[in-house]
N, C-alpha and C positions, 0 to 999 in steps of 0.2 A: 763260828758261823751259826747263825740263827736254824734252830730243826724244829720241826713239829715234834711235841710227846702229847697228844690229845688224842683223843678215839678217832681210831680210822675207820669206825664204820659212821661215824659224825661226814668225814670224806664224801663217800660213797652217798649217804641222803642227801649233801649240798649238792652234790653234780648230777642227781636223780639216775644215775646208772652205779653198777656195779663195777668196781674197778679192782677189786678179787686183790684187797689190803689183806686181810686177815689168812690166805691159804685155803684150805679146807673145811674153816670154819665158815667163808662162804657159798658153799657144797650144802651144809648142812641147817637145818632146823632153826641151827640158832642165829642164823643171818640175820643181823639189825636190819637190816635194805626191805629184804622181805616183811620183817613182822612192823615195819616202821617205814613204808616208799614215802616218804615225806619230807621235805627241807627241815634240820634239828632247829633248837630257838621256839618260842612262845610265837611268831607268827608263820610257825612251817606250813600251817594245815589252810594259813589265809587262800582264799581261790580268788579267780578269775586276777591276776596279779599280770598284769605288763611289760616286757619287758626292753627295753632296748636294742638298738642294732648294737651299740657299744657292750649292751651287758651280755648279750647271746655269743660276741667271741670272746669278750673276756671269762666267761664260765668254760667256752671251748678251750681256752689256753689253761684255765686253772684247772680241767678237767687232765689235759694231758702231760702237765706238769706233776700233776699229784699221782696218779698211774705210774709216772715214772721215778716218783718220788725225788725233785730235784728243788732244790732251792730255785727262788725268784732270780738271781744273780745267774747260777748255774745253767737256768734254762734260756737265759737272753742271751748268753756265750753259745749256745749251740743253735742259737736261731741265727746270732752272724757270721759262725759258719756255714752253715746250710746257705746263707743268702749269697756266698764269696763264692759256692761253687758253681759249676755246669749244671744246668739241666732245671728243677721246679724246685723252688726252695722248700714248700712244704713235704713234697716226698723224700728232697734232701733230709729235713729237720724228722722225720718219723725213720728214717733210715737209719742217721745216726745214731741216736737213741734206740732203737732193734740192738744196735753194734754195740753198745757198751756192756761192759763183763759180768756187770747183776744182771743184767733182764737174761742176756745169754746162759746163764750158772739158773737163773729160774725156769727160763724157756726148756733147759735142759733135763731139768726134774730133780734138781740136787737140792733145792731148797724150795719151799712153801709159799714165798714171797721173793719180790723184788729187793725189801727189806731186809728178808734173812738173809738173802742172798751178798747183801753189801757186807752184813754183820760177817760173815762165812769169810769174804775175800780180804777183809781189813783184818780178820783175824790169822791170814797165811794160810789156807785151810789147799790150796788151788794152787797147780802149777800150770803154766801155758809154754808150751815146747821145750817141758822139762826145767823151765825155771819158774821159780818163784813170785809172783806179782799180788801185791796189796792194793793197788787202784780199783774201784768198782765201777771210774768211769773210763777205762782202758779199753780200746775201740779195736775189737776184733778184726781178723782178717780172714780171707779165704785159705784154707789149709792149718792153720791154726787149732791144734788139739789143746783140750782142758781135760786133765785129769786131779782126780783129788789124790791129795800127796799121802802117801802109804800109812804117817802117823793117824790121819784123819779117819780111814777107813771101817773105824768101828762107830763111827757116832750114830747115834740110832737115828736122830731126826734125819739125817740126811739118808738111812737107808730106806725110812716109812716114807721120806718124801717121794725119792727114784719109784716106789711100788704101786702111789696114785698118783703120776705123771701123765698114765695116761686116760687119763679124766678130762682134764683138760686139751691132749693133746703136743704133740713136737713137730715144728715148724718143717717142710721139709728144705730149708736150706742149713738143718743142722741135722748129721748124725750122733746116736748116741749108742754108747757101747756099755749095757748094763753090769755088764759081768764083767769088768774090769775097773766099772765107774769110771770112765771117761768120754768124752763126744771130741767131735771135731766141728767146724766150720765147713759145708760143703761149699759154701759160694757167699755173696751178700745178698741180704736179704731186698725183696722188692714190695712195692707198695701193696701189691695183691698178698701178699704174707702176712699182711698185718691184718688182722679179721677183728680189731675191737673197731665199732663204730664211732668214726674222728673225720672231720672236717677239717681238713688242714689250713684249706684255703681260709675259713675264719682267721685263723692263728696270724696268716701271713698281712691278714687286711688288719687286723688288731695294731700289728705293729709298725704297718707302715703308715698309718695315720700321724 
């Protein structure tokens, strides 16, 4: 399967927001976003530039496809879930995505990124009610504990991560249990949970076009 290996802070100037690729290197000084707000490419800095009804959601989809770090393929499978369920498909399609086990293993503070966090879960690193799980796109549940499995326990990134977690914050439909290194699932998450600024509704007009 096709992956991005290009600069993710290149990410972050095409979508003109911050989408917190790099960890804590977005915290600090050396943030490309900050020293560089500008589309990357030779006509970044062009102004007064037009855009589209078509390009204003397709930047929304490629905005929160890349936040969640998913393949084009990957993310059109969780949009025809989201559309088969009950209720609004766009809150459907930002729910799912909450739910799967990188953003969860991030939101939690065990890793830096959404990215480490997949690198973390393919590597065994995480058990979920005592067993073993390698999927990063494995869609949590209510009740549902994640603890990092005992050999894991020394790795330092993941201890400096848990220490500035709360920098950014922990959602409250997830506890977390420091001194064990574990959290649970207190509920699923809802659309008021999710505080990055995303239009869903573009997304869902994108694609039913």
């Amino acid at each position: 399967m096709a992956r991005y290996t290009g600069s993710a802070c290149r990410l972050c100037r095409r979508e003109n927001q911050k989408l917190y690729l790099k960890g804590d290197r977005c915290y600090s000084d050396k943030c490309a976003f900050d020293k560089r707000g500008f589309p990357p490419g030779q006509h970044g800095q062009r102004r007064g530039r037009k855009i589209s009804d078509y390009g204003v959601q397709l930047r929304e989809k490629q905005k929160v496809k890349r936040l969640y770090g998913l393949s084009e393929k990957q993310f059109r499978i969780f949009f025809e879930r989201a559309e088969r369920q009950k209720g609004v498909t766009g809150h459907n399609l930002l729910i799912m995505l909450e739910r799967r086990l990188d953003n969860v293993v991030y939101r939690m503070g065990f890793a830096h990124s959404r990215a480490q966090g997949r690198q973390y879960i393919a590597h065994c690193h995480f058990l979920i009610n005592g067993k073993k799980v390698d999927i990063p796109s494995y869609q949590v549940k209510p009740g549902d504990t994640i603890e990092l499995r005992e050999k894991s326990r020394n790795i330092q990134a993941i201890v400096e991560s848990m220490d500035a977690v709360v920098r950014r914050g922990i959602p409250q439909w997830i506890e977390v249990r420091k001194e064990n290194l574990s959290g649970t699932v207190k509920s699923l998450p809802t659309r008021d949970d999710i505080t990055t600024p995303i239009q869903e509704q573009l997304i869902v007009e994108l694609y039913s076009k």
